[in-house]
C-alpha beads as a LAMMPS data file, in Angstrom:
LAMMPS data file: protein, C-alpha beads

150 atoms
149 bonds

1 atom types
1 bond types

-500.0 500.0 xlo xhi
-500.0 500.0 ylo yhi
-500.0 500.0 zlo zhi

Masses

1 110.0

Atoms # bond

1 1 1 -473.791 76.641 -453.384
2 1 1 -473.151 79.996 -453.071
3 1 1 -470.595 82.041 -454.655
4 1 1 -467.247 83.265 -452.661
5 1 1 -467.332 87.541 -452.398
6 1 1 -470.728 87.671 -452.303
7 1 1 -472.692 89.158 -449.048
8 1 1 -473.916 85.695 -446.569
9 1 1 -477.763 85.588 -446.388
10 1 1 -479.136 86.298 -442.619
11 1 1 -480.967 84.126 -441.002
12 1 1 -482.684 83.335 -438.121
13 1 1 -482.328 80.086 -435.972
14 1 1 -482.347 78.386 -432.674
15 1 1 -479.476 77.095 -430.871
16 1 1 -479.200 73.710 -428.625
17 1 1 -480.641 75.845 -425.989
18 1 1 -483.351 77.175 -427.645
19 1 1 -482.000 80.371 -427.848
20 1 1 -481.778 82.599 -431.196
21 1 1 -479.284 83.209 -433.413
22 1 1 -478.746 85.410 -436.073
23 1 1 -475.662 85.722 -438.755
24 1 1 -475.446 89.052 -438.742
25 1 1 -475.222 89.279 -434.825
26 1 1 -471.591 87.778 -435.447
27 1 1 -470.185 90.740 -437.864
28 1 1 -466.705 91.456 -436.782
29 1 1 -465.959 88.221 -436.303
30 1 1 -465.065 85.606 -438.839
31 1 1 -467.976 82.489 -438.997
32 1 1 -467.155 78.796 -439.712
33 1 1 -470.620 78.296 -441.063
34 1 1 -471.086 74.257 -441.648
35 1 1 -473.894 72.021 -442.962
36 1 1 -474.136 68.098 -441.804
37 1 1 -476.681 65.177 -441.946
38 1 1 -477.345 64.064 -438.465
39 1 1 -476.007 64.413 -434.836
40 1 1 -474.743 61.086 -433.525
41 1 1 -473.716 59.804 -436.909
42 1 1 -470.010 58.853 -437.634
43 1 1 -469.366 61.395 -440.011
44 1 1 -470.724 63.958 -438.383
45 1 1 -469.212 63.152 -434.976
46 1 1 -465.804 63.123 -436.534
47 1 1 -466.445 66.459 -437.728
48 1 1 -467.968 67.849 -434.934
49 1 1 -464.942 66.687 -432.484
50 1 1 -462.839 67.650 -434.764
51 1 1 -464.219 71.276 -434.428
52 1 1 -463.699 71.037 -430.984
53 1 1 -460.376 70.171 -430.642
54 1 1 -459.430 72.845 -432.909
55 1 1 -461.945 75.272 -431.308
56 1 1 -459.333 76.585 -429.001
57 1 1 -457.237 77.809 -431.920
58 1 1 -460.209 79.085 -434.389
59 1 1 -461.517 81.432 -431.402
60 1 1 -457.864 82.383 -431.570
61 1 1 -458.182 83.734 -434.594
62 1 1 -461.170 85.334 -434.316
63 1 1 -463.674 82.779 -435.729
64 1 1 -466.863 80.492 -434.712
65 1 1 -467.981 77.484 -435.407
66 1 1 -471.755 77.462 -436.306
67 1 1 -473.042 73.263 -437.042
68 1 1 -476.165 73.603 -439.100
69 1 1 -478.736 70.347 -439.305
70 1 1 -482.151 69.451 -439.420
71 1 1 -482.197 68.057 -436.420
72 1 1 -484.538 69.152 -433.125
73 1 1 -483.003 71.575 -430.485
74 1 1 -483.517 68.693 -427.918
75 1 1 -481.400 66.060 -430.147
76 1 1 -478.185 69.428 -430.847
77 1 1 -478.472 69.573 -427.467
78 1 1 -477.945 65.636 -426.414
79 1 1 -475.309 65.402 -429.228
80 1 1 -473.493 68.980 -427.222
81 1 1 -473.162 67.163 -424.294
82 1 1 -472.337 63.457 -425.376
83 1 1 -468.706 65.247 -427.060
84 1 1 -468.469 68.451 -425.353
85 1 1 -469.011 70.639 -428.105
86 1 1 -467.577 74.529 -427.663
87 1 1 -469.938 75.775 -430.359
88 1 1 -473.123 76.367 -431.040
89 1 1 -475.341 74.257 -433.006
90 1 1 -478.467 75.469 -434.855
91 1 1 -481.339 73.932 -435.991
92 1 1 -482.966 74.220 -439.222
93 1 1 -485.952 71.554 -439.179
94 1 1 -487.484 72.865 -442.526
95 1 1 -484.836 72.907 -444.194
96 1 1 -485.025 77.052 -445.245
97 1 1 -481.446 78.000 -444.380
98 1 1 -480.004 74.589 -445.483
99 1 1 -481.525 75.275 -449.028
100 1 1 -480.564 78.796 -448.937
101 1 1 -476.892 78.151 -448.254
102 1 1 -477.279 75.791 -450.994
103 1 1 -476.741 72.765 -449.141
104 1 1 -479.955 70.767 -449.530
105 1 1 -479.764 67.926 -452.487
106 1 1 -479.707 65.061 -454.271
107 1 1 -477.874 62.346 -452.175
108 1 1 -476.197 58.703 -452.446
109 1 1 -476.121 56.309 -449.633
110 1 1 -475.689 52.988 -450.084
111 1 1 -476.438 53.090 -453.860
112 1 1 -480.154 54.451 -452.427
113 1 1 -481.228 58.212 -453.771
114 1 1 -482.473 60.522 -451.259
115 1 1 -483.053 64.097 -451.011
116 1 1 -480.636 65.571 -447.936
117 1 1 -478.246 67.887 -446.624
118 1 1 -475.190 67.625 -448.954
119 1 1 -471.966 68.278 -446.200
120 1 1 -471.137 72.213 -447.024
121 1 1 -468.709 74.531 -445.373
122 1 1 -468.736 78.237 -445.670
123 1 1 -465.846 80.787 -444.793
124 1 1 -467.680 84.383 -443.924
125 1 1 -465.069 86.752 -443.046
126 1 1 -465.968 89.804 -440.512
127 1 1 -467.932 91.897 -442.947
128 1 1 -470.169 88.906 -443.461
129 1 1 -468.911 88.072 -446.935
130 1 1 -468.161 84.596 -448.026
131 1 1 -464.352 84.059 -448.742
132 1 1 -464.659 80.046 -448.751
133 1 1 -466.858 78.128 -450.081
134 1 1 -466.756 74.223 -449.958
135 1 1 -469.303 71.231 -450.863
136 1 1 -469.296 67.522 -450.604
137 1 1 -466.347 68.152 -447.680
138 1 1 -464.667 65.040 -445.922
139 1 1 -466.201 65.023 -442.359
140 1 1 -462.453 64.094 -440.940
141 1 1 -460.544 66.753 -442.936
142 1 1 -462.990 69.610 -442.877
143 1 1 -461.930 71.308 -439.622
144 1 1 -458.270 71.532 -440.239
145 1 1 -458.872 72.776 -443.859
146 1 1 -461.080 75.293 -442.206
147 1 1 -458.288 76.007 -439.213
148 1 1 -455.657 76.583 -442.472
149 1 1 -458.138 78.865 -444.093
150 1 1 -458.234 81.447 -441.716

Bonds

1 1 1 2
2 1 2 3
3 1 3 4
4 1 4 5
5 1 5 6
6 1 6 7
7 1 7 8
8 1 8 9
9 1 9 10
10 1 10 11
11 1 11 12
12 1 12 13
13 1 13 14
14 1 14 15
15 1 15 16
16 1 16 17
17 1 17 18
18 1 18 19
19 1 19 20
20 1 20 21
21 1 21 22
22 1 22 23
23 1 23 24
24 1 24 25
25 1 25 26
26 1 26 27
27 1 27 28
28 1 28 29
29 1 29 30
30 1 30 31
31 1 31 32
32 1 32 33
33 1 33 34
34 1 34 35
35 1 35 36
36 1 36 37
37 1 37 38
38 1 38 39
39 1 39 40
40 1 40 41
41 1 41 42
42 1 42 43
43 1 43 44
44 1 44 45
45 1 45 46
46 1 46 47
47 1 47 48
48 1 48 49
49 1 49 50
50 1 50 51
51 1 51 52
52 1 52 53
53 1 53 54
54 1 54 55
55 1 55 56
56 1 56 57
57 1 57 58
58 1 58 59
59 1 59 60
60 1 60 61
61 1 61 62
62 1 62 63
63 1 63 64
64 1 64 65
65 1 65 66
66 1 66 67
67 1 67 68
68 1 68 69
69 1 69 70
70 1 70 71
71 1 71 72
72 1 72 73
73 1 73 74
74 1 74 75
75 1 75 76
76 1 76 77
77 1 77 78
78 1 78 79
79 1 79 80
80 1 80 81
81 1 81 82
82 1 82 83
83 1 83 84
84 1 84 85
85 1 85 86
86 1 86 87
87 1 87 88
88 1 88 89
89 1 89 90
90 1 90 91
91 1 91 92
92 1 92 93
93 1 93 94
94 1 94 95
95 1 95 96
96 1 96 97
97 1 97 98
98 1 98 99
99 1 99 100
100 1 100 101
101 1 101 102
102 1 102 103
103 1 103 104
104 1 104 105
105 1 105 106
106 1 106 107
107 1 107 108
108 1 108 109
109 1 109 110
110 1 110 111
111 1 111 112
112 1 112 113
113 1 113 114
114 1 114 115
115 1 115 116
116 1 116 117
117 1 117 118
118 1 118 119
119 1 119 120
120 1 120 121
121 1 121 122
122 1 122 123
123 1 123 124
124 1 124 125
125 1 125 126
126 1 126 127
127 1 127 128
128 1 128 129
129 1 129 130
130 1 130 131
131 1 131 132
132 1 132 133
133 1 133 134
134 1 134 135
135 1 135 136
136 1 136 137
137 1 137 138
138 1 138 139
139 1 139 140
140 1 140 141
141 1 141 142
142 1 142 143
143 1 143 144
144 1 144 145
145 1 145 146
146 1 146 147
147 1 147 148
148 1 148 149
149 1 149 150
């Protein structure tokens, strides 16, 4: 994980539309940066929907919601339009970012170990600095902790 007042790495990834996105291409505005499993998964649905329904009020504030996962453009893209998802989501199929941001680990489903994406959240505020930092999140509470922190 990395540490809060401390400059957010760049990177460099595709969106659900195959387009690219960079972090810094978002300075001046404040970036809901968040790490999760798998689209279509409960967890990660209620998260996802639950960024949405909040989206409204985060662009509000001056924020955006960027979902990071290792899944394919083609399967952020199906999971966008199954919920109607505002945001963008990018995908990181090697894993590079997702270690970066530390959020790449050790894992327990089921009582089974496997190496995965650990749920993460990052705060970056306009200058690209992380403010909030936050690991092993609830799915269901994450975007209104996130909504409260800005």
């Amino acid at each position: 994980m990395l540490e809060i007042n401390t400059p957010a790495p760049d990177f460099t990834l595709p969106d659900q539309n195959g387009d690219t996105h960079t972090l810094s291409q978002y300075r001046g505005k404040k970036v809901i940066l968040y790490f999760y499993p798998k689209d279509n998964t409960s967890g990660c649905t209620k998260q996802a929907c639950g960024f949405a329904e909040r989206y409204p009020q985060i662009t509000e504030k001056g924020a955006v919601v960027l979902g990071v996962s290792k899944d394919s453009v083609a399967s952020h893209k199906r999971f966008e339009e199954k919920y109607g998802l505002p945001f963008t989501l990018l995908s990181d199929t090697e894993h590079r970012v997702i270690e970066q941001y530390g959020a790449w680990g050790e894992k327990k489903t089921a009582g089974k170990v496997s190496m995965g994406i650990i749920r993460t959240t990052y705060l970056i505020d306009e200058q690209g600095i992380i403010v909030k930092a936050m690991t092993k999140v609830k799915a269901a509470d994450n975007p209104e902790q996130m909504l409260e922190a800005l």
